[in-house]
N, C-alpha and C positions, 0 to 999 in steps of 0.2 A: 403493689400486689406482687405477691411471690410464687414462683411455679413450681413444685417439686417434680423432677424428672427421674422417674426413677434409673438406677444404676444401667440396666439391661437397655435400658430405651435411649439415653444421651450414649452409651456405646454405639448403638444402633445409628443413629443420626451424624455419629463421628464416621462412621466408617461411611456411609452413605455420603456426606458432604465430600469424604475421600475420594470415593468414586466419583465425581462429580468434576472434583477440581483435577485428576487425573484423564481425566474426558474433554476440559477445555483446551483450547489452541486460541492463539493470538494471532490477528490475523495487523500486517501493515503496508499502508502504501506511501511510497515515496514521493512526493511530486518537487521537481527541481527545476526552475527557470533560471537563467542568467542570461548577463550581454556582457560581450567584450573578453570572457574567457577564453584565452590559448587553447589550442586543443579539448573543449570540452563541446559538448553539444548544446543547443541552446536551451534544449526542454530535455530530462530525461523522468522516465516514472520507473519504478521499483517495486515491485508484489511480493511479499516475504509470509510467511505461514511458519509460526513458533520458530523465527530468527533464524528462519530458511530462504533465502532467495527461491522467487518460484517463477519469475518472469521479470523480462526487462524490454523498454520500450525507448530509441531518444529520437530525434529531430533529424539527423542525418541517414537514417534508415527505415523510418515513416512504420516500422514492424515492431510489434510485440510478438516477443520468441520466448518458449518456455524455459526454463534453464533446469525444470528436475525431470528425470526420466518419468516418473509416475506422473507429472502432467499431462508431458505427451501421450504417456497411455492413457490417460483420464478423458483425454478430450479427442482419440484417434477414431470416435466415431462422430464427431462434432463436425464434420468436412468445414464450416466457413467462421469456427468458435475464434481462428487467430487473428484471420480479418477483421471480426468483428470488434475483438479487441483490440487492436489498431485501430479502427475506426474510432473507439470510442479516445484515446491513447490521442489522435492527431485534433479532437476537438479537444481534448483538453490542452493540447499545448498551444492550443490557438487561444481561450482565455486564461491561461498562464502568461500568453506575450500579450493581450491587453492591458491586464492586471499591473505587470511588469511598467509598463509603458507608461500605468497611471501614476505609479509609484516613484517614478521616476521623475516625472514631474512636478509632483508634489513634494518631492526633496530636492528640487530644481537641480538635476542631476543630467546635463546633457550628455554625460560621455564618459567613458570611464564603465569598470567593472561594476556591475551588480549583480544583486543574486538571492534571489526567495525561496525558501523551501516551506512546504507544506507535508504532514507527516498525519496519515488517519489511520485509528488503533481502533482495534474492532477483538473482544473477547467473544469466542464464540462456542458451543459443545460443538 
C-alpha cells in the first residue's frame, strides 16, 4: 500500500519531527565498582544529562553532590533531595559489591584488580 503525502503536509511533519528531536535530552548514569584500585573509590556513580555531568556520588564520601549550578537551583527548595539521593547512591553500592563479589568468584578471582561498569541511557523530551 502507498500513502501520498502531500508536499505541504511531509514539510509539516519534518519540521515537527524537528522540534521534537530538538526537545529530546539523553539522560546517563554511570555505575562503577571495583577492588584493589590505587587511589580510586570502591563504587562511584555518575549523572550526566546531554554529556553534561550533573552529579557525582563515590564510596569514600557516602554523598551525592551536584556538579551544575542550575541543579543546585533546581533542587534549593528540595531541603532532603541530596540525602535522599545518597541514600539511594549507598544502596546501590552496597549491591554493586555483592554483585562484584559474585563475579569474582565465579572467575575464581581471589585477589587482584577488578572492575564492573554499568552504564543506563534514558532518551527523554
Amino acid at each position: 500500500i502507498r500513502i501520498r503525502v502531500p508536499g505541504e503536509l511531509f514539510l509539516f511533519i519534518s519540521k515537527l519531527i524537528g522540534v521534537f528531536n530538538d526537545l529530546m535530552h539523553s539522560m546517563k548514569n554511570f555505575y562503577t565498582a571495583s577492588s584493589e584500585v590505587t587511589n580510586f573509590p570502591e563504587f562511584v556513580a555518575i549523572g550526566m544529562v546531554d554529556d553534561i555531568q550533573i552529579d557525582y556520588y563515590d564510596s569514600n564520601t557516602k554523598r551525592t553532590e551536584p556538579k551544575q549550578d542550575w541543579m543546585k537551583k533546581a533542587t534549593e527548595d528540595k531541603a532532603d533531595y541530596w540525602e535522599w539521593q545518597s541514600e539511594i547512591s549507598v544502596g546501590n553500592q552496597q549491591n554493586f559489591k555483592v554483585n562484584l563479589d559474585i563475579l569474582k568468584r565465579r572467575f575464581n578471582q581471589t585477589g587482584g584488580l577488578f572492575m564492573i561498569q554499568f552504564i543506563l541511557k534514558k532518551d527523554c523530551l
